[in-house]
HTML snippet that shows the backbone in 3Dmol.js (N, CA, C, O; Angstrom):
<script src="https://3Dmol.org/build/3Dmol-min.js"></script>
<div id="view" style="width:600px;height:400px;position:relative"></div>
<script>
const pdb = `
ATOM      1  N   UNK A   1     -26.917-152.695-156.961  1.00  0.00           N
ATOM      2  CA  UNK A   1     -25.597-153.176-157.292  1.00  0.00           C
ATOM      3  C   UNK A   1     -25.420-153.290-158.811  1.00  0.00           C
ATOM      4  O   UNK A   1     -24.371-152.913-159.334  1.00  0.00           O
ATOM      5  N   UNK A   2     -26.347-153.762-159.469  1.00  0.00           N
ATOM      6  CA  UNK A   2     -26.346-153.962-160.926  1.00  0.00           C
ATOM      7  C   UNK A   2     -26.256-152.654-161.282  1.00  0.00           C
ATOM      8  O   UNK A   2     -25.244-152.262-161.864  1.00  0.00           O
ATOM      9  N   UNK A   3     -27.455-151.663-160.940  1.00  0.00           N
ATOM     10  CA  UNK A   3     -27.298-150.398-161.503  1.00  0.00           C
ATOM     11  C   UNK A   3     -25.853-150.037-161.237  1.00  0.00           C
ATOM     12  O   UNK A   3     -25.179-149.851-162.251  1.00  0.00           O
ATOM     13  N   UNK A   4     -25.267-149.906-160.108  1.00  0.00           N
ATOM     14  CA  UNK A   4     -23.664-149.090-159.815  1.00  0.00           C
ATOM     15  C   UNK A   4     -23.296-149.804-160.856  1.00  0.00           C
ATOM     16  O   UNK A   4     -23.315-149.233-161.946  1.00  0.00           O
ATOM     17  N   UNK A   5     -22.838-151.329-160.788  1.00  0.00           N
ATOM     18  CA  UNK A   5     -22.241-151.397-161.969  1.00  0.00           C
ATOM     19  C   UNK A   5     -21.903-151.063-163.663  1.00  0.00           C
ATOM     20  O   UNK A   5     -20.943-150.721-164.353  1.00  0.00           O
ATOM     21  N   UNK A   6     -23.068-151.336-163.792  1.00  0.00           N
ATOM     22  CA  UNK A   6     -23.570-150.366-165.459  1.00  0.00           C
ATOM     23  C   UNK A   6     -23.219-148.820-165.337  1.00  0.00           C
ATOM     24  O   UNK A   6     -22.634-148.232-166.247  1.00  0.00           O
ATOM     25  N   UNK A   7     -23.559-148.280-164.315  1.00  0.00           N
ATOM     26  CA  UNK A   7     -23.176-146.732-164.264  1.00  0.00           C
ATOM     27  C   UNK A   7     -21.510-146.817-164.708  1.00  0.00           C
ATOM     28  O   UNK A   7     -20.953-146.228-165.634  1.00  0.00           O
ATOM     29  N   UNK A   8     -21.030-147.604-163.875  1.00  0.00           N
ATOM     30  CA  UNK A   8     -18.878-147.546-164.109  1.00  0.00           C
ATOM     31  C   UNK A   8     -19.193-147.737-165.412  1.00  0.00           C
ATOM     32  O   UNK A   8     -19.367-146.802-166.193  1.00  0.00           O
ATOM     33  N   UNK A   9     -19.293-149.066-165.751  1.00  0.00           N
ATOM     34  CA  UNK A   9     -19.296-149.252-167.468  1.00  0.00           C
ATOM     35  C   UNK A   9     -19.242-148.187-168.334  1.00  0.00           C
ATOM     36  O   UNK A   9     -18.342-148.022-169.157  1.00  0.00           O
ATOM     37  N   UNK A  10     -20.540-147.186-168.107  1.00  0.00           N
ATOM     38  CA  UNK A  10     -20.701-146.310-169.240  1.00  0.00           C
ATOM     39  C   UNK A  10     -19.581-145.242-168.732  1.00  0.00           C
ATOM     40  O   UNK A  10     -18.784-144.704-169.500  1.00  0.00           O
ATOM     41  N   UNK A  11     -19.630-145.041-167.498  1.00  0.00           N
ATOM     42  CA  UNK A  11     -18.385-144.170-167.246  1.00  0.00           C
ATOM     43  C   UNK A  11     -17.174-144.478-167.469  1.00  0.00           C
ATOM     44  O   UNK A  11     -16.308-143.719-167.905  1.00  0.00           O
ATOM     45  N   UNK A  12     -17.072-145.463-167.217  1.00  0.00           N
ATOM     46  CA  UNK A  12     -15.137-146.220-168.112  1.00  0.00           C
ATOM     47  C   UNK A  12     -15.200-146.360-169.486  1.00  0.00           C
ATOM     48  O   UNK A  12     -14.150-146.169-170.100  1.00  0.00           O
ATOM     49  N   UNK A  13     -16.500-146.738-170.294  1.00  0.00           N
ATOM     50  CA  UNK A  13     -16.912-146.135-171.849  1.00  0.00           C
ATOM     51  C   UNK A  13     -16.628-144.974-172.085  1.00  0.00           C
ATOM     52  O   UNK A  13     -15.715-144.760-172.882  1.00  0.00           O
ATOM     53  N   UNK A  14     -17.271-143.958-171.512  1.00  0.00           N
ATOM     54  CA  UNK A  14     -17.198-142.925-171.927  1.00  0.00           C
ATOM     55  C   UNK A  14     -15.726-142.096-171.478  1.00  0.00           C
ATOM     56  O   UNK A  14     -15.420-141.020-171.993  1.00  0.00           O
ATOM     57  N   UNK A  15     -15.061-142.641-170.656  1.00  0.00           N
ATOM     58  CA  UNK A  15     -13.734-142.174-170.512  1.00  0.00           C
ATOM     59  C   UNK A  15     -12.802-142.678-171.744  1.00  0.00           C
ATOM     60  O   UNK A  15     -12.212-141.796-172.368  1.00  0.00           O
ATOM     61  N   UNK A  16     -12.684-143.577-172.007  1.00  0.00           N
ATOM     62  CA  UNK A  16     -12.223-144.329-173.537  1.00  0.00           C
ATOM     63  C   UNK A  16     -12.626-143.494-174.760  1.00  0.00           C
ATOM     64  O   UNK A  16     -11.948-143.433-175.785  1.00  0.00           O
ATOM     65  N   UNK A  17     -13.695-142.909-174.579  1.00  0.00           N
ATOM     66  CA  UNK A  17     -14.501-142.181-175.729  1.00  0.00           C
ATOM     67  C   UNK A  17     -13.689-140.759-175.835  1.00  0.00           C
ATOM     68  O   UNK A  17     -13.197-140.399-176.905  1.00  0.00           O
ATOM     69  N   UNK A  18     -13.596-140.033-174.715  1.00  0.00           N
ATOM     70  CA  UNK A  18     -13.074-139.449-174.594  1.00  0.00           C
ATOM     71  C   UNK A  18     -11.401-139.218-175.143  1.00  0.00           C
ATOM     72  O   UNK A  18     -10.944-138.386-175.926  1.00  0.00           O
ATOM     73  N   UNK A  19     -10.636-140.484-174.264  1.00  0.00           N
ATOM     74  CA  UNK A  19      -9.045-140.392-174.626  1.00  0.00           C
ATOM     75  C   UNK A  19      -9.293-140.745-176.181  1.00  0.00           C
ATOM     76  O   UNK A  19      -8.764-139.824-176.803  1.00  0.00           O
ATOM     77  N   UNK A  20      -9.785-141.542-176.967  1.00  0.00           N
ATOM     78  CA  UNK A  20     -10.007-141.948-178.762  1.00  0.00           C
ATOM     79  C   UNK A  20     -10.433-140.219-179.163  1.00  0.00           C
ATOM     80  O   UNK A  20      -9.830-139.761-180.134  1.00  0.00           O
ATOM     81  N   UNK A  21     -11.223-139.481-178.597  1.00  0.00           N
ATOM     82  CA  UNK A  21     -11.347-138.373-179.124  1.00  0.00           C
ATOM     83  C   UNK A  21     -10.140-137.711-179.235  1.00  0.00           C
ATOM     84  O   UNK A  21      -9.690-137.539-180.368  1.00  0.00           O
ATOM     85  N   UNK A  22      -9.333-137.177-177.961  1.00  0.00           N
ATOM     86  CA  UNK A  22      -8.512-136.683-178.270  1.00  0.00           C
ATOM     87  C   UNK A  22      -7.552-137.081-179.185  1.00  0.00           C
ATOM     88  O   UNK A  22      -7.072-136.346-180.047  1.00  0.00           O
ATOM     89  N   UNK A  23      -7.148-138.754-178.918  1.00  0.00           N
ATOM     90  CA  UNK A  23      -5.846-139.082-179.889  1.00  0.00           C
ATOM     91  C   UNK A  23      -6.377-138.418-181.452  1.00  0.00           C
ATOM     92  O   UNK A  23      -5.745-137.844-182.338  1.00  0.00           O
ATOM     93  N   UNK A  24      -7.448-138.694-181.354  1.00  0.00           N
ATOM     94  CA  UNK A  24      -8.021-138.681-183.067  1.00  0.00           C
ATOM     95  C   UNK A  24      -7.482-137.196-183.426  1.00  0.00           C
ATOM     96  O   UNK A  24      -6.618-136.942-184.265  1.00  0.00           O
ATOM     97  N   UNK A  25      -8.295-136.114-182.474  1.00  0.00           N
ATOM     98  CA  UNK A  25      -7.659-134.702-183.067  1.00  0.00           C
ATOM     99  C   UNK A  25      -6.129-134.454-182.949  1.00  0.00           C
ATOM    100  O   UNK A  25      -5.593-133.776-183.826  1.00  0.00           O
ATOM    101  N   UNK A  26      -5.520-134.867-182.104  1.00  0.00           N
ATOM    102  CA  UNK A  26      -3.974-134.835-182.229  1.00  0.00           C
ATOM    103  C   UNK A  26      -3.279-135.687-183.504  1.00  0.00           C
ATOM    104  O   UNK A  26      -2.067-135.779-183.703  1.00  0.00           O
ATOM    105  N   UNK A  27      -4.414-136.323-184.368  1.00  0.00           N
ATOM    106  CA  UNK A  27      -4.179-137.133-185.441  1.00  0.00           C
ATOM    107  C   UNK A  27      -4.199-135.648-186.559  1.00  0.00           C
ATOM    108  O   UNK A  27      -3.233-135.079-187.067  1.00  0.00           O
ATOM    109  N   UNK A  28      -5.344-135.399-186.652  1.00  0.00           N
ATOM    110  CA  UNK A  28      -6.083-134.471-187.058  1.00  0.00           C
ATOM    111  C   UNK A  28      -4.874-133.281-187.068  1.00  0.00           C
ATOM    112  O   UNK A  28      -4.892-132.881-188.232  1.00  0.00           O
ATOM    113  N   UNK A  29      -4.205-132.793-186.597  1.00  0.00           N
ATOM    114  CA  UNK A  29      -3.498-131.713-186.143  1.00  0.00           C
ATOM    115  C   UNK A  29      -2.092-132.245-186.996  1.00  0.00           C
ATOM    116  O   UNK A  29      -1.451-131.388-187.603  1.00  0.00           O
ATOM    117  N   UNK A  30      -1.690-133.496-187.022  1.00  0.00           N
ATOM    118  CA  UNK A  30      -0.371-133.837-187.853  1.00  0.00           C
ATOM    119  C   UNK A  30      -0.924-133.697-188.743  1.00  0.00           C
ATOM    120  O   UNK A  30      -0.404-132.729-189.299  1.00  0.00           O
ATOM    121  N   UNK A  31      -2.022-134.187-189.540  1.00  0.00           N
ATOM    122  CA  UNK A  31      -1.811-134.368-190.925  1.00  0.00           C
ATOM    123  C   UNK A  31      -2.560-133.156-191.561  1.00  0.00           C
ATOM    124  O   UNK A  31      -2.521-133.207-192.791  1.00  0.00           O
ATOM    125  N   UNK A  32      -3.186-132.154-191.093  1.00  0.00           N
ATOM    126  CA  UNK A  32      -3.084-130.305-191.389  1.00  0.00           C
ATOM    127  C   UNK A  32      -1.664-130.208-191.364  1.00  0.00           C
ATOM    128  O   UNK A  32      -1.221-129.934-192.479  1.00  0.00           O
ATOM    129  N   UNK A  33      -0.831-130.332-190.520  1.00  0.00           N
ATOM    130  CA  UNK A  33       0.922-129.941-190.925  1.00  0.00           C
ATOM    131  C   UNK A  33       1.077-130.396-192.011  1.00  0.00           C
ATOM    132  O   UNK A  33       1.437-129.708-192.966  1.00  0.00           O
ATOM    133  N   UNK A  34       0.793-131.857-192.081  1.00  0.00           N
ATOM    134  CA  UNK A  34       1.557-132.620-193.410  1.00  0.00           C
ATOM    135  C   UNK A  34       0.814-131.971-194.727  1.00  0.00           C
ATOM    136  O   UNK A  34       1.369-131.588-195.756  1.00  0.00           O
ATOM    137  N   UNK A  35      -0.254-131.955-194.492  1.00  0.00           N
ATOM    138  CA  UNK A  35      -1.026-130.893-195.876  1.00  0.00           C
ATOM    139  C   UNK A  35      -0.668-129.618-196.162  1.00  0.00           C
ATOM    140  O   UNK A  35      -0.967-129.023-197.197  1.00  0.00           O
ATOM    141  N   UNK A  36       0.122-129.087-195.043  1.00  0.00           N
ATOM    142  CA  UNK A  36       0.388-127.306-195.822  1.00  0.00           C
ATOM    143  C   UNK A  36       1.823-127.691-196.030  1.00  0.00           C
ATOM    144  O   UNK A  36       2.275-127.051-196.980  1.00  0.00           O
ATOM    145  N   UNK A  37       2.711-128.500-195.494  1.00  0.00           N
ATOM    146  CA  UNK A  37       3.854-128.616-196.035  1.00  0.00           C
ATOM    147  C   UNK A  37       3.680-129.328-197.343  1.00  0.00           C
ATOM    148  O   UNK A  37       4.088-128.515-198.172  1.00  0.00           O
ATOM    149  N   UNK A  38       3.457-129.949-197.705  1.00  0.00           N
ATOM    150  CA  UNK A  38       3.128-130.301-199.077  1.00  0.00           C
ATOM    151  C   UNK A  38       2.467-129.357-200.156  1.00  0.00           C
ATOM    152  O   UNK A  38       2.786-129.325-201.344  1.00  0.00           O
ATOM    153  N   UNK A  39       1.602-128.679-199.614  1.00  0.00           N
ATOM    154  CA  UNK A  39       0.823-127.496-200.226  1.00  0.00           C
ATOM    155  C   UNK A  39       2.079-126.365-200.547  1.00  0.00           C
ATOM    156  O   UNK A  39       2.365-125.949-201.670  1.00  0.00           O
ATOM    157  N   UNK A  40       2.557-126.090-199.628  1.00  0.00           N
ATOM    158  CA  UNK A  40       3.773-125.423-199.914  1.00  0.00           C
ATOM    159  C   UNK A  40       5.180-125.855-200.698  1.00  0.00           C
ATOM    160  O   UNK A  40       6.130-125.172-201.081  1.00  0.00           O
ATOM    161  N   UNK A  41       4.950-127.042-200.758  1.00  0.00           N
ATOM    162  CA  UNK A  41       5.943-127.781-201.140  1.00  0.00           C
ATOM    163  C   UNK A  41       5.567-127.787-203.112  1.00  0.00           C
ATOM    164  O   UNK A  41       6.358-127.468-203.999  1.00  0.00           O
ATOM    165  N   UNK A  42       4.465-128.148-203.231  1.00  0.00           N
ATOM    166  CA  UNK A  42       3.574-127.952-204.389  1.00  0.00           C
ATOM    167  C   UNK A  42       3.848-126.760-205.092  1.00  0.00           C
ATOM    168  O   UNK A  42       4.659-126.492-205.978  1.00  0.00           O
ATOM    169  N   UNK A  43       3.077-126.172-204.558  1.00  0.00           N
ATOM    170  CA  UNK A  43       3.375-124.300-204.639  1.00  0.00           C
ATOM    171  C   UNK A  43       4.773-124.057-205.513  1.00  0.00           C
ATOM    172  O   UNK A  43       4.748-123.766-206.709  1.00  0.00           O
ATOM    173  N   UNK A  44       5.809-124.193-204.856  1.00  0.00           N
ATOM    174  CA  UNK A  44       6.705-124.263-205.329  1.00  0.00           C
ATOM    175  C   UNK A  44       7.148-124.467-206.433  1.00  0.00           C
ATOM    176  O   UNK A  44       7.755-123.780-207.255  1.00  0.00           O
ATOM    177  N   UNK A  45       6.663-125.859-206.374  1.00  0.00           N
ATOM    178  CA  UNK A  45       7.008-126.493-207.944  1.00  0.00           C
ATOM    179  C   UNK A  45       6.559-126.121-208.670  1.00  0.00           C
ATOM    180  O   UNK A  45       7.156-125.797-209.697  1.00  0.00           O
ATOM    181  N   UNK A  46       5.181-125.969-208.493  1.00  0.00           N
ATOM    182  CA  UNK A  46       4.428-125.418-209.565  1.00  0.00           C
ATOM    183  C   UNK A  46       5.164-123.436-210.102  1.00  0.00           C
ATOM    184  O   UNK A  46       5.339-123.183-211.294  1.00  0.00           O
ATOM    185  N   UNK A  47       5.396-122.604-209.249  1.00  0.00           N
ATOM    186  CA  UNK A  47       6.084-121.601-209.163  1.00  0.00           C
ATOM    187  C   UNK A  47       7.499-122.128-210.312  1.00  0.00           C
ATOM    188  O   UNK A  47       7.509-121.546-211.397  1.00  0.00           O
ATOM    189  N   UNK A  48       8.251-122.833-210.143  1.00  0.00           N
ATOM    190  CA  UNK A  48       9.436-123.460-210.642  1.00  0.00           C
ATOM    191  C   UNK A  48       9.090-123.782-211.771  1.00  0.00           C
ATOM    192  O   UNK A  48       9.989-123.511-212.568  1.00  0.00           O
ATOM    193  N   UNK A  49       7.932-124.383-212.399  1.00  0.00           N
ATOM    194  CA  UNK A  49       7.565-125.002-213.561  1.00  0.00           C
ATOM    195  C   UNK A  49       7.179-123.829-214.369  1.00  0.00           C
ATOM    196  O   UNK A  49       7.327-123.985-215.582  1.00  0.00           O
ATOM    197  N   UNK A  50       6.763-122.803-214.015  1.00  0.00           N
ATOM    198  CA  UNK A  50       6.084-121.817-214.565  1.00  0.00           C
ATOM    199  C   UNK A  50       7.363-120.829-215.260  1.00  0.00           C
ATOM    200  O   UNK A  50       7.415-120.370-216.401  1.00  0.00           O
ATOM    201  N   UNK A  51       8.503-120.670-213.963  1.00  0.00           N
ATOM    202  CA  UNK A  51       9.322-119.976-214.443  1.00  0.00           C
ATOM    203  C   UNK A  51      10.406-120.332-215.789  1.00  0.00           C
ATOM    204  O   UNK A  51      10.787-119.680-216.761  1.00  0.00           O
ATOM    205  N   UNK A  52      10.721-121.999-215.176  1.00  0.00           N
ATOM    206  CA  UNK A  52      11.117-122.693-216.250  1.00  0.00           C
ATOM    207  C   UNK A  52      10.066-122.525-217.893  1.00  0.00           C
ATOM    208  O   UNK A  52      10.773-122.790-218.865  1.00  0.00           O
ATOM    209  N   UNK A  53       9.481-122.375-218.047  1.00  0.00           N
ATOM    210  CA  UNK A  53       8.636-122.280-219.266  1.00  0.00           C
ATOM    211  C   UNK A  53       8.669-121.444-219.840  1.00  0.00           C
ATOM    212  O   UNK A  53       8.853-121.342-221.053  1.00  0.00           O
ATOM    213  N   UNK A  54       8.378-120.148-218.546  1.00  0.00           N
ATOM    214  CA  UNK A  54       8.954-118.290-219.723  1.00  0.00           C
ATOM    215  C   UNK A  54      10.351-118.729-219.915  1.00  0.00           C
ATOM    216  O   UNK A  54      10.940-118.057-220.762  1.00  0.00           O
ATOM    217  N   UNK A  55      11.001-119.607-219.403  1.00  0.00           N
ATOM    218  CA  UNK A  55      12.681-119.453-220.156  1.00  0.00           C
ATOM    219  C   UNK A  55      12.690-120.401-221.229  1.00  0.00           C
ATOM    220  O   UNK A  55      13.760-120.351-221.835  1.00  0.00           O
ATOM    221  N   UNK A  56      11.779-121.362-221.748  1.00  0.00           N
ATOM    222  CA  UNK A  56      11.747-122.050-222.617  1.00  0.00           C
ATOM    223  C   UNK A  56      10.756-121.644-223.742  1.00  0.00           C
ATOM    224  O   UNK A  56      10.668-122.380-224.724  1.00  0.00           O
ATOM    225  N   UNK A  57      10.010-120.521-223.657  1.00  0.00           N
ATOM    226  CA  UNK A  57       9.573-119.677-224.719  1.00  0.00           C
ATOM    227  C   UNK A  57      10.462-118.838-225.420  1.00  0.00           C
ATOM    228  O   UNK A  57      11.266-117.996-225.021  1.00  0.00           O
ATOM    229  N   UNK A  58       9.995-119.452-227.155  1.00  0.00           N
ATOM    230  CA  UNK A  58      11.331-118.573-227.841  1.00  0.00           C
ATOM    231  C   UNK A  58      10.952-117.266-227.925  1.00  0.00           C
ATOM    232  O   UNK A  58       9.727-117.143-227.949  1.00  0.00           O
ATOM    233  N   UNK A  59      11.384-116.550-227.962  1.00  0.00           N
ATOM    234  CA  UNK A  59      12.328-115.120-228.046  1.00  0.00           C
ATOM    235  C   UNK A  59      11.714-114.557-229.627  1.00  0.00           C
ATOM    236  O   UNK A  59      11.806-115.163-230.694  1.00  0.00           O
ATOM    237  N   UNK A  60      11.085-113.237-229.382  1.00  0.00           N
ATOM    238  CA  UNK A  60      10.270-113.152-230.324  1.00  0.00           C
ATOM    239  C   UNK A  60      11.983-111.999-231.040  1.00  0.00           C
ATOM    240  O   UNK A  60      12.359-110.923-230.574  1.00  0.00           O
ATOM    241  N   UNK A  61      12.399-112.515-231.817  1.00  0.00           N
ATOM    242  CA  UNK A  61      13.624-111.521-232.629  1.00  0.00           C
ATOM    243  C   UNK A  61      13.186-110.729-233.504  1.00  0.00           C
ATOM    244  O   UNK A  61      13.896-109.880-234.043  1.00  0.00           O
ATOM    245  N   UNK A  62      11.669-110.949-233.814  1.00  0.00           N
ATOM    246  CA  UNK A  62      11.496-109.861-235.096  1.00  0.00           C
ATOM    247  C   UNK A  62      10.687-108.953-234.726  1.00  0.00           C
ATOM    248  O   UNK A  62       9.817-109.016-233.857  1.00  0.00           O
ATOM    249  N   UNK A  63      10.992-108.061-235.425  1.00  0.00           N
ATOM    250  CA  UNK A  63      10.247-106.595-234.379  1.00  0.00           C
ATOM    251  C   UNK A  63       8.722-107.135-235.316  1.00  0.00           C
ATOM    252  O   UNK A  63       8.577-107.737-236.380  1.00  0.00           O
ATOM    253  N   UNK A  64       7.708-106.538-234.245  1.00  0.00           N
ATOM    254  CA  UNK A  64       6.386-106.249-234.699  1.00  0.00           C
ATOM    255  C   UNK A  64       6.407-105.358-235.751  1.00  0.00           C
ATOM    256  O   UNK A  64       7.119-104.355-235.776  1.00  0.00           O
ATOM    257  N   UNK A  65       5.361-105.824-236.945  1.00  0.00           N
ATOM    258  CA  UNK A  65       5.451-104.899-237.875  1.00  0.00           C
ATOM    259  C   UNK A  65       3.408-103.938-237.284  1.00  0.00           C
ATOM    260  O   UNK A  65       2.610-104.439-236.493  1.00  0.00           O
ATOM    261  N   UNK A  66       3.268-102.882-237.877  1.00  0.00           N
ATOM    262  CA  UNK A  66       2.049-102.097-237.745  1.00  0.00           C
ATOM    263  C   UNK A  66       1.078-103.282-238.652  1.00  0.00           C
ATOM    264  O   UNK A  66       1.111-103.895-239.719  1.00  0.00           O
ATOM    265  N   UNK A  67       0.135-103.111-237.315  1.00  0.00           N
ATOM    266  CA  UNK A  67      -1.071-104.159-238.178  1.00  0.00           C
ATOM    267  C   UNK A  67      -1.528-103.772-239.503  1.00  0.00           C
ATOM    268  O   UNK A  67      -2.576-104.376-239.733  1.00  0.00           O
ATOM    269  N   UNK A  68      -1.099-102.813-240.744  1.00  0.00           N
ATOM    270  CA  UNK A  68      -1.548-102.773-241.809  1.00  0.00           C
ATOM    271  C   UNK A  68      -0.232-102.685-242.818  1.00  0.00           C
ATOM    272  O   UNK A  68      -0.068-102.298-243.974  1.00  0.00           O
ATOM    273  N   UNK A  69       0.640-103.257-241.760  1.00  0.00           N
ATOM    274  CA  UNK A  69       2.370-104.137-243.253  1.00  0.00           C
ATOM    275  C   UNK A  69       1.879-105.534-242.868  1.00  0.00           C
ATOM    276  O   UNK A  69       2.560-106.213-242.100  1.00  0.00           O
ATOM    277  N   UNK A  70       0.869-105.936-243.305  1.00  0.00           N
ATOM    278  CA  UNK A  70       0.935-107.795-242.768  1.00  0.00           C
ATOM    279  C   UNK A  70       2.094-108.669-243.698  1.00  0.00           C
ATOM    280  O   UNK A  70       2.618-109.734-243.371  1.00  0.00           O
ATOM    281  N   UNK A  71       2.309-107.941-244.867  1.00  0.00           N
ATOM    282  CA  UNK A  71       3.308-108.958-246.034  1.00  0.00           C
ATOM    283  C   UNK A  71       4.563-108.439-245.782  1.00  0.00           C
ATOM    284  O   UNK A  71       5.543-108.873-246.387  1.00  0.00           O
TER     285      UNK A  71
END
`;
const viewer = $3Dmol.createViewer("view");
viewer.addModel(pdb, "pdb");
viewer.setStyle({}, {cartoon: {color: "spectrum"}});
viewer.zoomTo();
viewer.render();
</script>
């Protein structure tokens, strides 16, 4: 009788163990979404920041002279 009992225990343990496993990877599974949307979200900006900058580099107006007119 003792033994049956302890047997349920670990078996109603280990059923608990089980459902905490899964919730955990269905945890696991949102916050990979939430990381590539942000990653992508990032991306972006960073893309945006970059472009903004070649438009905030001045503008070379004077023609190149041949590397031997340096004056």
């Amino acid at each position: 009788m003792l033994l049956e009992r302890q047997l349920g225990d670990k078996v109603k343990n280990i059923s608990d163990k089980e459902r905490e496993i899964e919730f955990l990877k269905g945890q696991i599974t949102i916050k990979d979404q939430q990381l590539d949307k942000q990653a992508f979200s990032l991306q972006s900006v960073i893309q945006e920041n970059s472009r903004l900058n070649v438009k905030l580099l001045p503008e070379n107006k004077e023609a190149k002279k041949p590397w031997w007119q340096f004056w």
